[in-house]
C-alpha positions as CSV (number, residue, x, y, z in Angstrom):
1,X,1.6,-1.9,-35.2
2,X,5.0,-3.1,-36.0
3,X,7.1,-5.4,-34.7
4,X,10.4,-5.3,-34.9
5,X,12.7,-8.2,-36.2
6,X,15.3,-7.2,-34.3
7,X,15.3,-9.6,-30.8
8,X,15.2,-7.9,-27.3
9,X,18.7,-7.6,-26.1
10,X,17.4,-9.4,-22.6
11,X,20.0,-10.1,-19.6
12,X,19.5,-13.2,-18.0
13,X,18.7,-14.4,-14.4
14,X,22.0,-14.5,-13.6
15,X,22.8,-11.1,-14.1
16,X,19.3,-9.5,-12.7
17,X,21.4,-6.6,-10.6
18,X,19.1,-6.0,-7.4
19,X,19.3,-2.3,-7.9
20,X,18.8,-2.0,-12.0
21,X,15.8,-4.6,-11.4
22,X,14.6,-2.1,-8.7
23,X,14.9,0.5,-11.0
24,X,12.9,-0.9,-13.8
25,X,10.4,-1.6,-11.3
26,X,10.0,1.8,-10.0
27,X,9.1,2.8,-13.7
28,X,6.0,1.7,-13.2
29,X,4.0,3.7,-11.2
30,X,1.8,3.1,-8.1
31,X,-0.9,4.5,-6.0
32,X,0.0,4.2,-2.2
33,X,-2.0,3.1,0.8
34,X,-1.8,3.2,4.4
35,X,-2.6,-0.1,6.6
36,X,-3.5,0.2,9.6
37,X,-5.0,-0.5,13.3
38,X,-5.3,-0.5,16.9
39,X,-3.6,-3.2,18.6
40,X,-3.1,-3.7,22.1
41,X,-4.2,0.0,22.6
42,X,-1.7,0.9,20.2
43,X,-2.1,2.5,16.5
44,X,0.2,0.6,14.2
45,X,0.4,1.1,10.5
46,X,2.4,1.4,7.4
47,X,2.7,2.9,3.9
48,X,2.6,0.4,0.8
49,X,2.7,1.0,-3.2
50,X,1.9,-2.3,-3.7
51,X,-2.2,-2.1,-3.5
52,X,-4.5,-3.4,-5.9
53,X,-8.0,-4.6,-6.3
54,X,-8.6,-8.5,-6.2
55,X,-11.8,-9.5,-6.4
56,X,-15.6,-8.1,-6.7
57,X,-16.9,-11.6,-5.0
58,X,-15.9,-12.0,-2.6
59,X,-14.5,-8.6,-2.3
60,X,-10.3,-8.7,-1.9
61,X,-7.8,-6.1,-2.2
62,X,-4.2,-6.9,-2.0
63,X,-0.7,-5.7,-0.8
64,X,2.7,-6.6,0.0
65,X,5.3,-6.8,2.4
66,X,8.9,-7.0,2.9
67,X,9.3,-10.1,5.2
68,X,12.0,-8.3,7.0
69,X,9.4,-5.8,8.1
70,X,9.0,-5.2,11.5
71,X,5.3,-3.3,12.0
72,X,4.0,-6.8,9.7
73,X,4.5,-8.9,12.7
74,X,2.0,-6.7,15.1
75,X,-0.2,-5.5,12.6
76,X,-1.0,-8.7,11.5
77,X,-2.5,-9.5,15.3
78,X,-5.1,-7.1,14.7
79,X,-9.0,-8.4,14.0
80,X,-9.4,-5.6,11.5
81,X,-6.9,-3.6,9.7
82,X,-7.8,-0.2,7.6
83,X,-6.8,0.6,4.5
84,X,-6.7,3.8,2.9
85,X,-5.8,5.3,-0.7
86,X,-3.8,8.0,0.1
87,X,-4.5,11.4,-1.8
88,X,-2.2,13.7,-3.8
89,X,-1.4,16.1,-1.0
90,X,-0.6,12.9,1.6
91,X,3.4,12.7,0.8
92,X,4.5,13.7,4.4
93,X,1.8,11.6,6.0
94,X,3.2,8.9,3.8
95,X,7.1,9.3,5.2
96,X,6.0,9.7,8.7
97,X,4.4,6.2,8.3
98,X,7.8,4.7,7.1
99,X,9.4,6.7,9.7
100,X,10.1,5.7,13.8
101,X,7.2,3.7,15.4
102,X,6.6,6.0,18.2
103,X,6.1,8.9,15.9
104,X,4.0,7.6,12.7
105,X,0.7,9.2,14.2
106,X,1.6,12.1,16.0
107,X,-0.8,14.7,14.4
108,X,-2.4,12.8,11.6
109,X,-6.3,13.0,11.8
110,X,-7.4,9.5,12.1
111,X,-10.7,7.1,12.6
112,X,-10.7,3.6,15.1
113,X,-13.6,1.3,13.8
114,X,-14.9,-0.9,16.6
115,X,-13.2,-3.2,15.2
116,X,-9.7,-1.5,15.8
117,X,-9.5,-0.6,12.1
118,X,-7.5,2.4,11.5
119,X,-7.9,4.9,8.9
120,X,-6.7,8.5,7.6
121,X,-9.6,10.7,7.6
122,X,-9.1,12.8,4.6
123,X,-8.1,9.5,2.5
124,X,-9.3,9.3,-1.2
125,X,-10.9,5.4,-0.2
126,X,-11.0,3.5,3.4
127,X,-11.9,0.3,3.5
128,X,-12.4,-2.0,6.7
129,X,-10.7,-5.9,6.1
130,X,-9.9,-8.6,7.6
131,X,-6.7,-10.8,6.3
132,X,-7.9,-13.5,3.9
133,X,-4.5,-15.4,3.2
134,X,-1.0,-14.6,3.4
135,X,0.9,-15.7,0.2
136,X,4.9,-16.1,0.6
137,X,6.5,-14.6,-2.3
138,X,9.9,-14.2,-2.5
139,X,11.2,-12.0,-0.7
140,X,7.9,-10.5,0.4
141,X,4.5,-12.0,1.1
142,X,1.0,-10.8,-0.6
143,X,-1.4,-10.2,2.1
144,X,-5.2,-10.2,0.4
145,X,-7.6,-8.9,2.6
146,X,-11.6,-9.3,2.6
147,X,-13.3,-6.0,2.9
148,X,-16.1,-5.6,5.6
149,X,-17.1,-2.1,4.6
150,X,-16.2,1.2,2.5
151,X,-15.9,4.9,2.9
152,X,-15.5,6.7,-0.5
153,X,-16.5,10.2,-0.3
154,X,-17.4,11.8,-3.8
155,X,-14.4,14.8,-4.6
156,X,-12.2,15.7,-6.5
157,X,-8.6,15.1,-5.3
158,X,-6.4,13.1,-6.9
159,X,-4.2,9.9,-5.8
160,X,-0.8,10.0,-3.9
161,X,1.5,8.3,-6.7
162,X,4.7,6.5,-6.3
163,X,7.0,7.1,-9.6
164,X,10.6,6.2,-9.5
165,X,11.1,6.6,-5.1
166,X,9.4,10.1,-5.5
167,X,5.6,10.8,-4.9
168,X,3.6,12.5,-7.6
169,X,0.6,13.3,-8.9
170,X,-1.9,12.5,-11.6
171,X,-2.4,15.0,-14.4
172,X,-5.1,14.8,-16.8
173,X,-4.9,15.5,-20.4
């Protein structure tokens, strides 16, 4: 390895601009999830790049939020929420979740634990949680959840990624 002796030309705080920093993040790419449950009779769910695994004990998986969100508020109420890993060929049911309310299930094949979890049938992972703790961070807040149970079918599809706002895929070498 070698390091250069050159130092990184780094802007300061002061001069983060919102969309270059959103830019930079968006180089980093991200598999994508869907949250979601019943509540008050009603399915209510989202889309979020911001998954990851937590914790084998207990078990915790994280996302985030936007705090201007509006679906956080009710989905939050639920007693369980579903997550699922979204696979390669799950871009449009992706959008329809970031789309109108009234309109973010209409035709997608999906499961209600007794629980009121909510989950995409076909999804790469589904997992059953509860919300552990709520973290407030910055302009978003980190939701980790407990898990309660899993669904991970053996196959071979791969994940839904989120590259620079477009969806991918994974490719093997």
């Amino acid at each position: 390895m070698t390091i250069s002796q050159t130092p990184a030309a780094f802007v300061t705080n002061q001069d983060l601009d919102p969309v270059r920093l959103r830019r930079a993040f968006g180089d980093f790419p991200s598999g994508v999830v869907a949250v979601a449950a019943a509540v008050d009779g009603v399915l209510v769910g989202l889309a979020a790049s911001s998954f990851t695994s937590v914790s084998l004990e207990p078990p915790l998986i994280s996302f985030s939020i936007a705090n201007t969100s509006k679906t956080w508020p009710d989905l939050r109420r639920a007693d369980h929420l579903g997550v699922t890993v979204l696979a390669a060929h799950h871009s449009a049911i992706c959008r329809q979740l970031a789309g109108p309310v009234a309109h973010r299930f209409e035709g997608i094949q999906a499961s209600v634990s007794d629980e009121g979890a909510v989950t995409i049938d076909d999804g790469l992972a589904r997992f059953d949680t509860t919300i552990y703790r709520e973290v407030e961070a910055g302009d978003h807040t980190i939701v980790l959840l407990k898990l309660h149970g899993l669904d991970h079918p053996v196959g071979e599809l791969g994940p839904l990624v989120f590259h620079r706002s477009a969806f991918g895929r994974l490719t093997a070498e």
